[in-house]
C-alpha positions as CSV (number, residue, x, y, z in Angstrom):
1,X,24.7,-16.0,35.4
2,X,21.2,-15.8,37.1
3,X,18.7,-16.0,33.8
4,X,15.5,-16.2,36.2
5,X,13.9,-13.4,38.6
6,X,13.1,-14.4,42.2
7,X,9.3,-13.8,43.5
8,X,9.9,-14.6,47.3
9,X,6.3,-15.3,49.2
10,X,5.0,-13.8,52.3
11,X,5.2,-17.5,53.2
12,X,8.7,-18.0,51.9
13,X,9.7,-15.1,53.8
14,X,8.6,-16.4,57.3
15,X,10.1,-19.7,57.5
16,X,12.9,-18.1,55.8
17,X,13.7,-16.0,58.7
18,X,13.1,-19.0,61.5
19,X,16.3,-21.2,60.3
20,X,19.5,-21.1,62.0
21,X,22.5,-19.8,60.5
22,X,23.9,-22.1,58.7
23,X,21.1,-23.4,57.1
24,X,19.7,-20.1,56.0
25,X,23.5,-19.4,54.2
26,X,22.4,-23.1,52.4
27,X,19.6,-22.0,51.3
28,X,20.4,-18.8,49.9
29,X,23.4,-20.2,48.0
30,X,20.7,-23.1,47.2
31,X,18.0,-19.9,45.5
32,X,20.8,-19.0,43.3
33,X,21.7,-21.8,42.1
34,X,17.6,-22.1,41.0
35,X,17.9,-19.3,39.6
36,X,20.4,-20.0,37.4
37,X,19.0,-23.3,36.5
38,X,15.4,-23.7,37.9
39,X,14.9,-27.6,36.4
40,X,17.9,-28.7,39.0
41,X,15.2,-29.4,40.9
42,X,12.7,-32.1,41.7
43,X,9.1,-31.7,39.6
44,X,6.3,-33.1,42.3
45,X,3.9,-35.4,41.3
46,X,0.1,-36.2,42.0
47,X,-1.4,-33.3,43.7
48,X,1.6,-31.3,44.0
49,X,1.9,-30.8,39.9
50,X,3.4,-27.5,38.9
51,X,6.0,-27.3,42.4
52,X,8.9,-28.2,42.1
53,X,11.5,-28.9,45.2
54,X,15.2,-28.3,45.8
55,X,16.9,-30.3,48.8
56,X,19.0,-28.4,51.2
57,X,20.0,-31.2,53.7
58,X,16.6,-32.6,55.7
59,X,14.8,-28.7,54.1
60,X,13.2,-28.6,51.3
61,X,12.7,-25.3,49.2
62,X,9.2,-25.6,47.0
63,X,8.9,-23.1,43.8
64,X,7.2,-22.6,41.0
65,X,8.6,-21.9,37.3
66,X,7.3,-19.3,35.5
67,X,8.9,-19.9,32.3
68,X,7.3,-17.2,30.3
69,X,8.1,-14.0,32.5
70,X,11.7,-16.1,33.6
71,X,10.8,-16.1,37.1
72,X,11.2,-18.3,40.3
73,X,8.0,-17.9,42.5
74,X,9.6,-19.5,45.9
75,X,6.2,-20.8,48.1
76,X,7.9,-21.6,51.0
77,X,11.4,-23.7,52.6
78,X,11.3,-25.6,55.8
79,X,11.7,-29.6,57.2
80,X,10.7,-31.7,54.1
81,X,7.6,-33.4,56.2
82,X,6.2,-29.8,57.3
83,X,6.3,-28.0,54.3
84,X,4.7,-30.6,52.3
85,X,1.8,-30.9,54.7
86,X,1.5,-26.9,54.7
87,X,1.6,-26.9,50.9
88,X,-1.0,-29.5,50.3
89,X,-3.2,-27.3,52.7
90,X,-2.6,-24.6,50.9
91,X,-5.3,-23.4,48.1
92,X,-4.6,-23.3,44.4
93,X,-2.5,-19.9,43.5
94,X,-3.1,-18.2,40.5
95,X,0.3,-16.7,40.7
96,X,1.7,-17.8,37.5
């Protein structure tokens, strides 16, 4: 039972669409299963506060919880050295 709405990103999307096969199945099955219980997850620390990560093999999927609207904001999902780098570039969202 999914309790959570899913915001995919623009830059969720992309690397979305890059992954093989296989993978992408694993990390579909892997944004339901956040949905239905988004804390399953890893909370980030230090300058990464608010994320949160889901591991899908050597991929990492990096969300958000927004707990008052119940919804997922997925940032983006790739190789867990890559999309850490990316997300520490990244500027502070006001998304949620």
């Amino acid at each position: 039972m999914k309790i959570y709405r899913a915001r995919l990103l623009n830059s969720f999307l992309k690397q979305e669409k890059k992954l093989n096969a296989e993978i992408k199945e694993r990390v579909i099955e892997a944004v339901e299963g956040i949905l239905s219980d988004p804390y399953s997850g890893v909370d980030l620390k230090g300058n990464l506060k608010g994320y949160w990560d889901k591991r899908v093999g050597k991929y990492r999927i990096v969300y958000k919880i927004n707990e008052s609207e119940k919804r997922v904001i997925f940032f983006d999902v790739d190789l867990r050295k890559r999309v850490y780098n990316r997300l520490k570039r990244r500027k502070p969202s006001n998304c949620i």
